[in-house]
C-alpha positions in Angstrom: 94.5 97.8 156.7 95.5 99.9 153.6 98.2 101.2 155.2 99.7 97.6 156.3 99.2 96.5 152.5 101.3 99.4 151.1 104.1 99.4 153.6 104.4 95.8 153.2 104.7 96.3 149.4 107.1 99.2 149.7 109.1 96.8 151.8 109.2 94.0 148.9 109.5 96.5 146.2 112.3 97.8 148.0 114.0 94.3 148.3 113.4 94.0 144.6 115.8 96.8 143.8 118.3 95.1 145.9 118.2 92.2 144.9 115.6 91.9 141.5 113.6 89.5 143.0 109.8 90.1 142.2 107.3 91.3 144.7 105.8 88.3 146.5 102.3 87.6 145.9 99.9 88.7 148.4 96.9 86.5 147.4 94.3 89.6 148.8 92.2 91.8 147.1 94.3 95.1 148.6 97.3 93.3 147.2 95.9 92.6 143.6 94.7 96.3 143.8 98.0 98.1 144.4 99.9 95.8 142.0 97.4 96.7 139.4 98.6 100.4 140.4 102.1 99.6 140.0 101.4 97.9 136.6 100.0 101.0 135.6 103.0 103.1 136.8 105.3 100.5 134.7 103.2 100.6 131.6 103.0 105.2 131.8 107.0 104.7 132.2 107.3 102.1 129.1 105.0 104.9 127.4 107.3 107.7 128.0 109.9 106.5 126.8 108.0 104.6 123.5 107.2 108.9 123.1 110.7 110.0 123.0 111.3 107.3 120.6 108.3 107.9 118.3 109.5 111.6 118.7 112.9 111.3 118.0 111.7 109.0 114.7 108.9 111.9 113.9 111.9 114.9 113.6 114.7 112.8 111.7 111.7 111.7 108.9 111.1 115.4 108.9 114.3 116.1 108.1 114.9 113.3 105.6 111.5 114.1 104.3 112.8 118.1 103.8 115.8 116.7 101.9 113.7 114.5 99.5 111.4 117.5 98.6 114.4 119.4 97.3 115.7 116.6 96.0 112.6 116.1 94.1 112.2 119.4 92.5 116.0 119.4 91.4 114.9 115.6 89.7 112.1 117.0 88.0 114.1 119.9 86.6 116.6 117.9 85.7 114.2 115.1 84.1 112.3 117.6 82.2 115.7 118.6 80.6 116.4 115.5 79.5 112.9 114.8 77.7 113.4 117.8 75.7 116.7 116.6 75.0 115.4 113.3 74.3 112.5 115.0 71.8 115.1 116.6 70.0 116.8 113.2 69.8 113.6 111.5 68.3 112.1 113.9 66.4 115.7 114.0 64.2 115.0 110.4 63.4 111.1 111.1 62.3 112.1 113.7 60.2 114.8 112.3 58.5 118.3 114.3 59.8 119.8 111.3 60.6 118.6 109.6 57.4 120.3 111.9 55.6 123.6 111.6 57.1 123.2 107.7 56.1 123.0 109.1 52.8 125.7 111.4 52.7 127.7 108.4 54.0 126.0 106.0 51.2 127.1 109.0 48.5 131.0 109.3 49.5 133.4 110.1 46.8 136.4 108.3 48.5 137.1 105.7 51.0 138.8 108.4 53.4 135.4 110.4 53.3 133.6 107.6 53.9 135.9 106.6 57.2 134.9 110.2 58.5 131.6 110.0 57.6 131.4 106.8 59.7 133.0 108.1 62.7 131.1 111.1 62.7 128.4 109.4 62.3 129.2 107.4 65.1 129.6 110.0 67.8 126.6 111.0 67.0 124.4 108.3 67.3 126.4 107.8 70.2 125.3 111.2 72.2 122.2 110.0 70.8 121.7 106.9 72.6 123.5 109.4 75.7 120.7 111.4 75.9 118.2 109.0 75.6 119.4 106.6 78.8 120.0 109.9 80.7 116.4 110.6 79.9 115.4 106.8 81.0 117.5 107.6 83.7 116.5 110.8 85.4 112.5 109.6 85.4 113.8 106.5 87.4 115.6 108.3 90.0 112.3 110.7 89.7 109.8 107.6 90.2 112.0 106.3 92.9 112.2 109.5 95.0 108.8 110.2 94.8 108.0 106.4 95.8 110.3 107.2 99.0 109.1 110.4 99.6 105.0 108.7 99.5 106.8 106.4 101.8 108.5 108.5 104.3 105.1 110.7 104.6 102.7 107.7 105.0 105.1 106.5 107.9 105.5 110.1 109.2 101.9 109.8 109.0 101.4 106.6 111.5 104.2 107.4 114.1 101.7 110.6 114.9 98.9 108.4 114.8 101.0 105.9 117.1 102.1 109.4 118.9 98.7 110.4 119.8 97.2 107.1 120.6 100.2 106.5 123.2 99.6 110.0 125.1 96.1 109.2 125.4 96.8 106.1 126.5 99.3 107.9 129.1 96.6 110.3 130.7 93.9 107.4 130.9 96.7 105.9 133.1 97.8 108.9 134.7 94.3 109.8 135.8 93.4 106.2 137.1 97.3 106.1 139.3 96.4 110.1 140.5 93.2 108.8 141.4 94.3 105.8 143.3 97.2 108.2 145.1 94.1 111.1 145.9 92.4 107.9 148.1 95.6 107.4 150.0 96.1 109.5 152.9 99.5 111.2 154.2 102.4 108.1 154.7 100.5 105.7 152.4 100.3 107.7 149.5 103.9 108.7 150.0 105.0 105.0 150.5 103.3 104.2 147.2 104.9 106.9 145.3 108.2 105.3 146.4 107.0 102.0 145.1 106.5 103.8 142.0 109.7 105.3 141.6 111.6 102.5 142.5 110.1 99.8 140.1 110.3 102.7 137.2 114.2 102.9 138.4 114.5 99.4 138.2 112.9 98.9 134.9 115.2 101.7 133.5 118.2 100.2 135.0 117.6 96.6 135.0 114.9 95.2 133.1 115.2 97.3 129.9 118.7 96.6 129.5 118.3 93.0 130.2 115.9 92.3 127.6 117.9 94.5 125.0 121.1 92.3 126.0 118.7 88.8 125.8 117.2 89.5 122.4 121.2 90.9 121.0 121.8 87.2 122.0 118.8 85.7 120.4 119.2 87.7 116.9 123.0 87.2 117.0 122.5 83.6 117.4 119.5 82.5 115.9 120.1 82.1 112.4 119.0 79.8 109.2 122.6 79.0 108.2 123.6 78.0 112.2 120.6 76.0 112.8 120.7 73.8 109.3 123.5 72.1 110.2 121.7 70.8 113.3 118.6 69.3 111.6 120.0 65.5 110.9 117.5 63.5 109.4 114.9 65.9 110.4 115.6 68.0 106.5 113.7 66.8 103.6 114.2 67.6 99.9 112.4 67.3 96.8 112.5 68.8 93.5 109.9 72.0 94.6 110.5 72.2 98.4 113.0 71.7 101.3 111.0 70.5 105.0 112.4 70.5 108.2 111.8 70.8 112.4 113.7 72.0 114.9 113.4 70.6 118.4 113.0 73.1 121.1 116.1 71.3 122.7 118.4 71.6 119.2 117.1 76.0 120.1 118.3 75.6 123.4 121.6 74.4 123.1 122.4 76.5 119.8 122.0 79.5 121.8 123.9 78.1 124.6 126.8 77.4 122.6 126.5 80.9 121.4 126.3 82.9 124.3 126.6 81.6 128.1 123.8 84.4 128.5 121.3 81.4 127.9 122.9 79.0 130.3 120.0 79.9 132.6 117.2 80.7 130.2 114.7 78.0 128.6 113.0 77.9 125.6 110.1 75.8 124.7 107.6 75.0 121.6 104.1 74.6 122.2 101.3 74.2 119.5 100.9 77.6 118.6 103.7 79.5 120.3 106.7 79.5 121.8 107.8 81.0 125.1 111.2 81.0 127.2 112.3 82.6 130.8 114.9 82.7 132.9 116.7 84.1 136.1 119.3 86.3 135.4 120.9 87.8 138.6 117.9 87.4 140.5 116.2 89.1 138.3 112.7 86.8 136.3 112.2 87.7 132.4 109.6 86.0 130.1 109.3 85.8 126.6 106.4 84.3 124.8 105.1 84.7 120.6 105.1 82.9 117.8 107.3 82.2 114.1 105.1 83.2 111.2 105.5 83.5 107.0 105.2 87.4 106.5 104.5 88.8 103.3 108.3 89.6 102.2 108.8 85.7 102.3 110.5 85.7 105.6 109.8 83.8 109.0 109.7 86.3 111.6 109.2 85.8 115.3 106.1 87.9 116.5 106.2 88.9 120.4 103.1 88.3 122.3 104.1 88.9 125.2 106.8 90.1 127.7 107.4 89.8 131.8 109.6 91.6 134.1 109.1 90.2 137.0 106.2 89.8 137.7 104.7 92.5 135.5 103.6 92.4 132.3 105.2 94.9 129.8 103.5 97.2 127.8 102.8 96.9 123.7 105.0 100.2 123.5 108.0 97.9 124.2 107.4 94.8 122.6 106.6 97.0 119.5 110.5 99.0 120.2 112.2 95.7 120.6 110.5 93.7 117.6 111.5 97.5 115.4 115.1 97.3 117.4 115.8 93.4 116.7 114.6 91.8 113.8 113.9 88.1 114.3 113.8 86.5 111.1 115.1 83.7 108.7 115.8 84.7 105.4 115.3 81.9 102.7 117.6 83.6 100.5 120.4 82.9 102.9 120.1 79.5 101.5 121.6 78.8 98.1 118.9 78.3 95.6 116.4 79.6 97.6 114.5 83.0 97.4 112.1 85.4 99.4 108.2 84.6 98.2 109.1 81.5 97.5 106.8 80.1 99.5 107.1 79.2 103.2 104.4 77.2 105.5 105.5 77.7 109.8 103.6 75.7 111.9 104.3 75.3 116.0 104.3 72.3 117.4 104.6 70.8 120.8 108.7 70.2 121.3 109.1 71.5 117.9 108.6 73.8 114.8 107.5 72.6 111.1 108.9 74.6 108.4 108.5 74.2 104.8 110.2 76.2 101.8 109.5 76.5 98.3 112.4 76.4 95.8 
């Protein structure tokens, strides 16, 4: 009976790479079994490649980290100059050199004197104040190299964590797909490794780049200054605040108008989420999350969750594409308005609530 089950998948998951239609659902427990394999087969191939990317990441932040260590140390060479330049500076003024040259000036015997008094004087004072910004100067630049360094190494820091969280993650999987291979038997086993390989081909092919050109589309087009135009009576001012909602319908045919992409992909708002899909050249993609305030004052769109097919993808590649494509509105866009300002998101059904602080 195994044996029927797997060729019959083969069969569909063949027909999927011809044509990107998903594998039919089988409604048994042999079927639910061996999709739960390919899912696992999808997710180890999402994995690998989230590792090349967390990799590639890893060795350019040691590089730029490198750089900002030598960086550094010239800084703090160069800012401890300054100070003692700066030292000199002050101490001149607490023990009364400069003073004096104020009263050699005071005590000139002739207006010419005085004139050359006063422009000496003034060069000085001049370097003076010189020496003293470059001193302001250089621990600035120092504070804010250090500040990205500590930043660079924190974040060097989690992509290993993410790094070695994501491999284990891979031999769990690995492990439960060998062992699920070991329990098929000569043409079975090899008929599932085909499946395998061919929905891993079509994810690399197909699905990866279809998403990547969808959510170009969606950043490209989904913008604060296109939708405001298209809020009608909907926008509300008063002195503190600006209110508005946008109609899932208003979403719809923005990006339509933008990019024919969307002509066969929906998007709708439900309390608490929204979520789109579409057919594009036979092929089912799903996108579902949510619009929320974040801490930098801007309303970002969160991903919750991601179909090809009828797979679910794995959290490695919603968290590349939310890194990769930036959904947000910017208050600051908005003339007179500014990040932290204050911003209250709220998903309706049909529509999304959105309220900005001046």
């Amino acid at each position: 009976m195994r044996r029927w089950w797997i060729v019959l998948l083969a069969a569909a998951v063949a027909l999927t790479a011809a044509s990107g239609a998903g594998l039919a659902e089988t409604g048994s427990s042999e079927g639910s079994e061996f999709k739960d394999i390919l899912q696992k087969a999808l997710s180890v191939k999402q994995i690998d490649e989230e590792l090349v990317r967390l990799k590639e990441r890893e060795d350019s932040m040691k590089i730029r980290i490198s750089e900002l260590e030598t960086e550094t140390v010239r800084q703090e060479q160069w800012a401890a100059e300054t100070r003692k330049r700066a030292g000199r500076v002050i101490r001149s003024y607490y023990t009364g050199e400069r003073q004096s040259l104020w009263l050699l000036l005071l005590s000139s015997k002739s207006l010419a004197q005085a004139v050359d008094l006063a422009i000496y004087l003034d060069r000085i004072i001049s370097r003076d104040q010189m020496l003293l910004k470059q001193s302001v100067d250089a621990q600035k630049q120092l504070m804010a190299l250090r500040n990205e360094l500590n930043g660079q190494l924190a974040e060097s820091a989690r992509i290993r964590d993410t790094l070695l969280r994501e491999r284990e993650r891979q031999v769990e999987l690995e492990a439960s797909i060998a062992a699920a291979l070991a329990e098929a038997e000569g043409e079975e086993a090899e008929a599932l490794k085909q499946q395998i390989e061919t929905l891993g081909m079509q994810w690399t092919e197909v699905g990866k780049p279809k998403f990547r050109t969808y959510f170009e589309g969606l950043k490209s087009a989904l913008t604060l200054e296109n939708l405001m135009p298209r809020l009608g009576q909907t926008l509300n001012f008063d002195a503190k605040k600006v209110s508005f909602s946008i109609r899932d319908t208003v979403i719809n045919e923005l990006l339509r108008e933008k990019n024919p992409l969307f002509e066969d992909f929906s998007f709708a708002l439900k309390k608490g989420y929204m979520e789109g899909s579409g057919t594009n050249e036979g092929v089912f993609l799903s996108i579902r999350g949510q619009f929320a305030a974040t801490e930098e004052g801007l309303i970002r769109f969160k991903i919750e969750q991601l179909h090809f097919n009828e797979y679910a993808l794995d959290e490695s590649t919603i968290r590349a594409l939310e890194e990769e494509f930036d959904l947000s509105f910017d208050p600051a866009e908005l003339p007179g308005f500014k990040r932290n300002g204050g911003v209250t998101v709220r998903h309706e059904d049909q529509q999304l609530y959105i309220e900005m602080m001046f």
